[in-house]
C-alpha positions as CSV (number, residue, x, y, z in Angstrom):
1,X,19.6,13.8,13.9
2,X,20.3,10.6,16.1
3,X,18.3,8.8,17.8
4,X,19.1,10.1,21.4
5,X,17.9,13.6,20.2
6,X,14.3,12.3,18.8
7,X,14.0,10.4,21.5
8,X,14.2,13.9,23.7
9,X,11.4,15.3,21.5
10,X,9.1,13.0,23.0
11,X,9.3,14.4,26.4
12,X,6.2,12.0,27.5
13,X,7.4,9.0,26.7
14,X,10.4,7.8,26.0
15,X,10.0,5.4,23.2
16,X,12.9,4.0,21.4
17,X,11.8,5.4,17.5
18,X,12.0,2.3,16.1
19,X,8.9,0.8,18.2
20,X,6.8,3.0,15.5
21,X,8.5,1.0,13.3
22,X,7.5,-2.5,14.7
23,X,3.8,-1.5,15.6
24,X,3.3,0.2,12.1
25,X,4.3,-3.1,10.5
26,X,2.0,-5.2,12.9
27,X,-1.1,-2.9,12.4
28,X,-0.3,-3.5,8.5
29,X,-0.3,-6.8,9.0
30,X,-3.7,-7.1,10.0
31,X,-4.3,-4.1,7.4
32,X,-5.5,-3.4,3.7
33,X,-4.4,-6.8,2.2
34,X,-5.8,-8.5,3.7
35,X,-9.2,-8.1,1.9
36,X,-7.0,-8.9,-1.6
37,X,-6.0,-12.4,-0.1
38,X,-9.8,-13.2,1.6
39,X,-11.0,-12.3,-1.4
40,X,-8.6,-14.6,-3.5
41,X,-8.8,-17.3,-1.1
42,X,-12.6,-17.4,0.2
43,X,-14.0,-16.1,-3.4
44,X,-14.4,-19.0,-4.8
45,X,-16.5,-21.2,-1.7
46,X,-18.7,-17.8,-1.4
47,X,-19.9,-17.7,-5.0
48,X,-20.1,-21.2,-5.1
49,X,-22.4,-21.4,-2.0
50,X,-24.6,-18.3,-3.2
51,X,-24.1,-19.3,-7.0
52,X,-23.1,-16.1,-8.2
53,X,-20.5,-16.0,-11.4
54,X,-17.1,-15.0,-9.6
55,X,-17.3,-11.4,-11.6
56,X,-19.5,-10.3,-8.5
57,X,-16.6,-11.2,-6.0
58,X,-14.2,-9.2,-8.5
59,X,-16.9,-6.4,-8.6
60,X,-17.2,-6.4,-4.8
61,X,-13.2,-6.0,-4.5
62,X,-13.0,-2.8,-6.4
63,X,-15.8,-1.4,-5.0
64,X,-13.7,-1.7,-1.7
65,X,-10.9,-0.6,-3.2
66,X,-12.6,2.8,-4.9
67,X,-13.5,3.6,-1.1
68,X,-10.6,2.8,0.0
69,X,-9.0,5.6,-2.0
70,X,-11.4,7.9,-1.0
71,X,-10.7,7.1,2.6
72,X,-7.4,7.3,2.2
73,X,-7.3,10.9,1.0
74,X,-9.9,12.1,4.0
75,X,-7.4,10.4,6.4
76,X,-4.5,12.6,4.7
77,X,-6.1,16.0,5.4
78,X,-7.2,14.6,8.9
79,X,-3.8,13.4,9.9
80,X,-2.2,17.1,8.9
81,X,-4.7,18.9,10.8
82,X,-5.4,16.3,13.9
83,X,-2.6,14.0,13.9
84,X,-2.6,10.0,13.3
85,X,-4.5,8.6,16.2
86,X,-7.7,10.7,16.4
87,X,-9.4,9.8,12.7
88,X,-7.1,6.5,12.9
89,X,-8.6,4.9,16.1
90,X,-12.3,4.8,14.9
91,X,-11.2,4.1,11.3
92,X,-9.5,0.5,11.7
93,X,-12.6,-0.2,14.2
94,X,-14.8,0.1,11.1
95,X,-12.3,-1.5,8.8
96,X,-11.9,-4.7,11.1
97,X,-15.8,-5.2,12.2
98,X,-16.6,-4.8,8.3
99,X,-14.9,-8.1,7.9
100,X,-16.2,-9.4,10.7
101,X,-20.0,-9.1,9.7
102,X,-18.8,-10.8,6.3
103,X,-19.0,-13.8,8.4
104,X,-22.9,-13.4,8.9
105,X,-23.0,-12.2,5.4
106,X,-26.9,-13.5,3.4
107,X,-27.0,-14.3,0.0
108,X,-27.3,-10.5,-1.2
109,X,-25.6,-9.3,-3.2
110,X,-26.4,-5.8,-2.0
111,X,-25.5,-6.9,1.5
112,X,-21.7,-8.0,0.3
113,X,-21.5,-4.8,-2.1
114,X,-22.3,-2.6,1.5
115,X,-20.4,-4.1,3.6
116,X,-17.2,-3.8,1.1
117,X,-18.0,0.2,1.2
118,X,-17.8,-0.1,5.1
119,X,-14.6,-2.1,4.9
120,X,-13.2,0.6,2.4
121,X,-14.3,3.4,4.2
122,X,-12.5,1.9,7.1
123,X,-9.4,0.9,5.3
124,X,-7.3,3.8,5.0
125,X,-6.2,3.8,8.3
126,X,-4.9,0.0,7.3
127,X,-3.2,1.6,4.9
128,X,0.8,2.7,5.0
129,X,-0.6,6.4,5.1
130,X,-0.8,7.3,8.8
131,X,2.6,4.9,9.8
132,X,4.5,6.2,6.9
133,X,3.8,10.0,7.9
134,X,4.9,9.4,11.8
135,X,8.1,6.8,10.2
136,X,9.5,9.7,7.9
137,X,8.4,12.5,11.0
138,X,10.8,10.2,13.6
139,X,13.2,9.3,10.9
140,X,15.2,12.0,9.5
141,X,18.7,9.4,8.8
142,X,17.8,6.0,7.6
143,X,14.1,6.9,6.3
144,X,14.7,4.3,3.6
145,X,15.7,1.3,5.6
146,X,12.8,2.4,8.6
147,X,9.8,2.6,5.4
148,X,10.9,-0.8,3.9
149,X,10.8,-2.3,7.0
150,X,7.5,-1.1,8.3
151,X,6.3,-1.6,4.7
152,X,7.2,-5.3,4.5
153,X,4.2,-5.8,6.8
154,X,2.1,-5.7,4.0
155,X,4.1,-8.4,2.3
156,X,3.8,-10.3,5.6
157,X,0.5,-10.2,5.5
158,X,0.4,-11.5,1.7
159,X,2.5,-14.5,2.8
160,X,1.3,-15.6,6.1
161,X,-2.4,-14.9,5.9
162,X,-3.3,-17.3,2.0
163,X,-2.4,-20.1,4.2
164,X,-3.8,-19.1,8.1
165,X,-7.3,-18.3,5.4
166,X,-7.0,-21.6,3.7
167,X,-6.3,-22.8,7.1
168,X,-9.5,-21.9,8.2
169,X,-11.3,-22.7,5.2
170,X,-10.4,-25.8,5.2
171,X,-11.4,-26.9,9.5
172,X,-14.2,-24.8,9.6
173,X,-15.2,-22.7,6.1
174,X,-15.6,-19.6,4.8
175,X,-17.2,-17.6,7.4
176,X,-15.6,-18.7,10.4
177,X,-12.1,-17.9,8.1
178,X,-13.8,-14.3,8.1
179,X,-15.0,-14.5,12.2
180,X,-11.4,-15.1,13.3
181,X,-9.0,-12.7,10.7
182,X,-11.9,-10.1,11.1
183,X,-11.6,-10.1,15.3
184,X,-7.9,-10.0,14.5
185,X,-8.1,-6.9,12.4
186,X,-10.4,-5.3,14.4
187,X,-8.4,-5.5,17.7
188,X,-5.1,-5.0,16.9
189,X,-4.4,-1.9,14.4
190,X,-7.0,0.2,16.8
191,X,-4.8,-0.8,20.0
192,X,-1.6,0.4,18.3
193,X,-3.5,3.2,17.4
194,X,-4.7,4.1,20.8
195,X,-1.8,3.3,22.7
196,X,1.3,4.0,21.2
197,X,1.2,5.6,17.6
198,X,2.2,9.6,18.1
199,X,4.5,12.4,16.2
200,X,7.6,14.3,17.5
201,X,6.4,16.5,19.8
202,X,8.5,19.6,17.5
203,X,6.4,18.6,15.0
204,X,2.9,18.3,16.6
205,X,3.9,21.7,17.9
206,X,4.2,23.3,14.7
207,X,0.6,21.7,13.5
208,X,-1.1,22.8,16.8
209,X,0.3,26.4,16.2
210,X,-1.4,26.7,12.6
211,X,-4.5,25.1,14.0
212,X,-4.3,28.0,16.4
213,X,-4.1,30.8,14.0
214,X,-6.9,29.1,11.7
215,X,-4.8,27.5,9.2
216,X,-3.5,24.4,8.4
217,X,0.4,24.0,8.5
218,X,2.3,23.0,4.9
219,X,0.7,23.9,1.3
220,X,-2.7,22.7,0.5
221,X,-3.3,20.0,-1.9
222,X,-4.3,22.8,-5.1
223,X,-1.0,24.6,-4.1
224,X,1.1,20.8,-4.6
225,X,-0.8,20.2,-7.8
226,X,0.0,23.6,-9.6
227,X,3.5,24.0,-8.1
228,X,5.1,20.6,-8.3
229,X,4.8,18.5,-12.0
230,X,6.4,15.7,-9.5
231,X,3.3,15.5,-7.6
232,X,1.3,14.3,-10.9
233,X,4.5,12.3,-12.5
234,X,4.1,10.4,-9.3
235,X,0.3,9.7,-9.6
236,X,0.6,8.7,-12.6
237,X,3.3,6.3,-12.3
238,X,1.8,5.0,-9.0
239,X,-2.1,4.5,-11.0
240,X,-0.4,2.8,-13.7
241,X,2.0,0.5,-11.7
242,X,-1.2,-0.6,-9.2
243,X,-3.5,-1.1,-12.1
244,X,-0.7,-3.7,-13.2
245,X,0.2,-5.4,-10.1
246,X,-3.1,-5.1,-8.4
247,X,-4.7,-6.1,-11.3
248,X,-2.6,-9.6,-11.6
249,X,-2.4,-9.6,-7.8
250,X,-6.2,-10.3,-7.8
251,X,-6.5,-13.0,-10.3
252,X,-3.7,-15.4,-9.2
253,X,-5.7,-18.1,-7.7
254,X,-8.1,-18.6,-10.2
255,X,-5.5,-17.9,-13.1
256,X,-3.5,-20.6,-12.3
257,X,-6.0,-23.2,-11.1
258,X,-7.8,-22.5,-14.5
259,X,-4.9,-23.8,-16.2
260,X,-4.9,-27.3,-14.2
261,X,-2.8,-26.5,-11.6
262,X,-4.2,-27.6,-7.1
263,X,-5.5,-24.8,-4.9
264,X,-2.8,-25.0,-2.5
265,X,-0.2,-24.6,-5.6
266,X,-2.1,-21.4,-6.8
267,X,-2.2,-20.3,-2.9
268,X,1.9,-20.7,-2.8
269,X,2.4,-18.8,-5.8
270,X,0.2,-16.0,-4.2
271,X,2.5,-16.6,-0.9
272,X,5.9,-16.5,-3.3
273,X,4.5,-13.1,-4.7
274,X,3.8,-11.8,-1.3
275,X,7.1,-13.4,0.0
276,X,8.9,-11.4,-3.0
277,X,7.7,-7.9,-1.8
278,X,8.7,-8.4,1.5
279,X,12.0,-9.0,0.2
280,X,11.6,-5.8,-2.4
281,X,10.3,-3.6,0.5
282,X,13.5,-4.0,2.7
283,X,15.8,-4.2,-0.5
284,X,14.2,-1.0,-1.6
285,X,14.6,0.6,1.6
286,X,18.2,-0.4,2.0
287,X,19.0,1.4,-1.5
288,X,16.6,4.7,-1.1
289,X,19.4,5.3,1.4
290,X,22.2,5.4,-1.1
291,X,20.6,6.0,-4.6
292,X,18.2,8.1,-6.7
293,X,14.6,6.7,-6.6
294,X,13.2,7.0,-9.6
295,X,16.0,5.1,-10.9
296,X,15.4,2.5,-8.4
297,X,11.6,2.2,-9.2
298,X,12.7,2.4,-13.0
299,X,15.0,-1.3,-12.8
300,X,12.2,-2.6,-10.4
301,X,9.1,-2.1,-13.0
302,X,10.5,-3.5,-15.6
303,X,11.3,-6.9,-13.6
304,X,7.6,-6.5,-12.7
305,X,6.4,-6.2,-16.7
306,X,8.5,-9.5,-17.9
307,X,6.9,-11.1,-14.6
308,X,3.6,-10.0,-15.9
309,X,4.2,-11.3,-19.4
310,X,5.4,-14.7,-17.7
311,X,2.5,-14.9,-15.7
312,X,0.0,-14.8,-18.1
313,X,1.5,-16.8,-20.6
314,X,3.3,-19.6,-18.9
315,X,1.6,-22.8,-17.6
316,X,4.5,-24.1,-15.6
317,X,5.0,-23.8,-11.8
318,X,8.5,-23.0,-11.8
319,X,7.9,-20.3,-14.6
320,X,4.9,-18.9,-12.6
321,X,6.4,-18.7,-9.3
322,X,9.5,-16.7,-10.8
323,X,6.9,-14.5,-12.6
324,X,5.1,-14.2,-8.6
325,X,8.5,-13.3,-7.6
326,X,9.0,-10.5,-10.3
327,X,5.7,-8.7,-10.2
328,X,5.9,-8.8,-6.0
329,X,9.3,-6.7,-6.7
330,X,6.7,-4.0,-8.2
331,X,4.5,-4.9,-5.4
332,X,6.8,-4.2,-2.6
333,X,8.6,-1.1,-4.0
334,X,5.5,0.7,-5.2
335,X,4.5,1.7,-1.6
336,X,8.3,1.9,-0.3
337,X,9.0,4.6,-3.4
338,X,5.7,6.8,-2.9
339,X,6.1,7.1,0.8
340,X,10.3,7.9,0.4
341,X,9.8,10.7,-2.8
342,X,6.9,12.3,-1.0
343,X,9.3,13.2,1.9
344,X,11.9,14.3,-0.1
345,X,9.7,16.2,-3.4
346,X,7.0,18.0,-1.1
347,X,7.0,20.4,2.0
348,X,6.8,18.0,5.5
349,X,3.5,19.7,6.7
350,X,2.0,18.5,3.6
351,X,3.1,15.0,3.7
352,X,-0.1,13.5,4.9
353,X,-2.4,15.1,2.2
354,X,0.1,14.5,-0.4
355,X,0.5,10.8,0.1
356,X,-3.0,10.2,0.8
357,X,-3.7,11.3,-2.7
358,X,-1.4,9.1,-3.7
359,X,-2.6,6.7,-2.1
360,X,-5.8,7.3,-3.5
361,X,-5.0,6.9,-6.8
362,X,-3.2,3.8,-5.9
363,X,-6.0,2.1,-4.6
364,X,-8.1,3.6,-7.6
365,X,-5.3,1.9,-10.2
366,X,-5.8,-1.2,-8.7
367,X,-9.5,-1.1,-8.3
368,X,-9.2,-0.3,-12.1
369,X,-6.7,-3.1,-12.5
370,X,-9.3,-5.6,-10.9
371,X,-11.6,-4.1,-12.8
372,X,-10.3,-4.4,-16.0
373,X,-8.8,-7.8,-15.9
374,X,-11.9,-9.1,-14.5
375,X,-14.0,-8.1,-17.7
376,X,-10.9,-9.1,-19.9
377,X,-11.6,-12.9,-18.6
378,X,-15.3,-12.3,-18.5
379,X,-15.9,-11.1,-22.4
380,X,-12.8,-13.5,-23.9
381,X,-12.7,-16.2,-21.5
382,X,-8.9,-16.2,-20.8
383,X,-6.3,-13.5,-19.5
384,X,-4.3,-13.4,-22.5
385,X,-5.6,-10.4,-24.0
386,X,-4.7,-8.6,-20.7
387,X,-0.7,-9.2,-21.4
388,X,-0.2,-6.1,-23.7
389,X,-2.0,-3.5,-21.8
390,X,-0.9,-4.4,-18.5
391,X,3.4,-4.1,-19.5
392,X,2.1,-0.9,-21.1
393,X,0.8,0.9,-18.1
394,X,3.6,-0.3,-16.3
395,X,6.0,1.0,-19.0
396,X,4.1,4.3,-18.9
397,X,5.1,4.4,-15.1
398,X,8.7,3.9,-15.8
399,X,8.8,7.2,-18.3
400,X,6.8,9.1,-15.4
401,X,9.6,7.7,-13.6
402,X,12.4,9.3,-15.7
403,X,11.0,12.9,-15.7
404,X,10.7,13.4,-11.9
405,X,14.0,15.6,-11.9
406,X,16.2,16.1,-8.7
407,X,15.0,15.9,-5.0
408,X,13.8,19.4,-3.9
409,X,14.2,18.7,0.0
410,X,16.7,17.1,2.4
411,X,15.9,14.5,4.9
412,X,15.1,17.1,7.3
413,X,12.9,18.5,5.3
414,X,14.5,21.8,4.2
415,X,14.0,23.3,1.1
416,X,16.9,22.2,-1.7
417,X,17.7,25.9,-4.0
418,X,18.7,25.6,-7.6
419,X,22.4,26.0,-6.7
420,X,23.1,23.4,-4.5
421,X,23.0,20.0,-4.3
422,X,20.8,17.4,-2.8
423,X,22.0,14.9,-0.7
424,X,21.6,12.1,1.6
425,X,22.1,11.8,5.0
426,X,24.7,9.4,4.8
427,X,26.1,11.7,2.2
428,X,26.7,8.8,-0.5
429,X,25.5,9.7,-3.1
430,X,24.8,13.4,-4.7
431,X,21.7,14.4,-6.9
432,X,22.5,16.9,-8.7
433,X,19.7,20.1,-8.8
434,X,18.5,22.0,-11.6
């Protein structure tokens, strides 16, 4: 389908398609990571002015991130049944004045631990979720390139905000660093939200009709689960892969500055790590267009193991900032691969519910990943003992990986049969179906 005929869906407006593209990566921009790099970068000055051990910043992250997943999956079911801007709008507005309030935050511990629930519980609209299901509704030909791109907003926001944070810290402290990227986050994501996000008009029209008749269009969630092993080699790989990343993703600052090394080095190999899956997300995007995914995930995690193993182990910059380059390729693709193999494993009208589990369990592997590394360093003093388990889980991934088996449906979203084969738009490559 090219872009003159989607553009004739949307009878209302006629918006070029790409312009979702562009305001999904700007709303994720001011999205979901951007608690992992406050955290990271104002962690330290907060425990230090309230004198709590940094575990409690750690414990306060996965807390958020544990909501977050929940969030995500309610945002799912909302966006098959309502569409993308009703549950989104008030969502992001919760999400943004959560980290605004962190600015005024006293020294209780309850008070941070409730307002990382409110920022969680508004976070899932920060999340790819709600962009990737309107990207891969507009985007039946190059669905790849369109999800890396609006993806690599969340690498953008890994690289640009460590610095515009320590920026802040720096002039004016902690809570003003929260005051300013909190108004930020609040304003922009529900604007885009509001004003411009929206479906095809075919497809809203198929949603609205099973709203009519007292149903919800696509399979339900229980239907996925027991019909599709992909949905759960999927979940699995995704947990495991965040639990890694996430986990490492967390602790860079104060990894590297505990082995001698400045603040604004640790906050560059953060950036290089964040700059790497911005890279990742549009290279990824470029080849879901011409080759199997699982494959492509499969090369990409095991880069992002040896990066972990470097990481850990290494003391020098140069080694460190390769391994930050390595594990943001597993950073970067993670999302890119969920959001491309849900479109093409499971039915369209179950897209939203689908990902948002996945989703969930994403942001439940790397509130797990936090988690555990955290109480790694806390009982042995050092990461080290986190190297094994970690290239593990992501190894575990990579077999998940391996068994997903063919596609099952086309770009446009029709059913693949056992005696045909699956192929992409651009035709280049063939996957062949049992």
């Amino acid at each position: 389908m090219n872009t003159a005929s989607l553009q004739s869906q949307n009878t209302g407006r006629q918006l070029n398609r790409w312009w979702y593209v562009g305001t999904g990566f700007i709303t994720l921009l001011f999205g979901t990571t951007i608690v992992n790099v406050l955290f990271n970068v104002l962690g330290k000055p907060m425990s230090e002015e309230f004198g709590w051990e940094r575990s409690v910043i750690s414990n306060g992250l996965s807390i958020e991130t544990v909501v977050v997943g929940i969030s995500i999956v309610v945002l799912g079911f909302l966006i098959d049944r309502y569409g993308p801007r009703t549950p989104s709008v008030p969502m992001s507005l919760a999400f943004g004045i959560g980290l605004v309030l962190m600015a005024a935050l006293p020294n209780s511990q309850l008070a941070f631990y409730a307002l990382c629930v409110l920022i969680g519980a508004g976070a899932g609209a920060v999340n790819p979720v709600a962009h990737s299901t309107v990207v891969s509704a507009w985007f039946h030909d190059r669905r790849g390139i369109a999800l890396g791109i609006l993806m690599a907003g969340l690498g953008a926001c890994g690289v640009v905000m460590p610095y515009l944070a320590n920026l802040i810290l720096d002039l004016a402290g902690w809570r003003m660093a929260f005051l300013i990227i909190g108004t930020l986050s609040t304003i922009i994501p529900a604007s885009v939200y509001a004003f411009i996000t929206r479906m095809p008009d075919t497809h809203d029209a198929e949603r609205k009709s099973a709203r009519t008749e007292g149903r919800v269009a696509g399979e339900s969630l229980w239907t996925i689960a027991t019909k599709y092993r992909q949905f759960w080699l999927l979940s699995i790989a995704i947990f495991l892969v965040s639990s890694a990343t996430f986990g490492i993703m967390s602790q860079v600052i104060p990894m590297t500055t505990d082995k001698g090394i400045s603040q604004s080095t640790a906050v560059a190999i953060l950036s290089a790590m964040s700059l790497s899956s911005i890279a990742a997300r549009l290279l990824v995007g470029f080849l879901l267009d011409r080759f199997y995914a699982p494959v492509i995930g499969t090369i990409i995690f095991a880069l992002c193991a040896v990066g972990v193993f470097l990481m850990i182990g290494s003391d020098t910059v140069s080694v460190l900032v390769l391994a930050a380059a390595m594990i943001g390729l597993g950073l970067g693709a993670e999302g890119d691969l969920a959001a491309y193999m849900v479109s093409r494993y499971f039915p369209q009208h179950s897209y939203g519910r689908v990902l948002g589990f996945i989703y969930f369990l994403y942001a439940q592997g790397s509130a797990f990943g936090i988690f555990a590394l955290g109480q790694i360093f806390s009982a042995t003093g050092s990461y080290t003992a986190g190297t094994i388990p970690i290239v593990v889980l992501v190894a575990v991934g990579i077999v998940c990986l391996l068994f997903m088996g063919p596609y099952r449906f086309t770009l446009d979203h029709k059913s693949i049969t056992s005696d045909t084969t699956a192929t992409s738009t651009d035709e280049s490559v063939q996957v062949p179906v049992k």
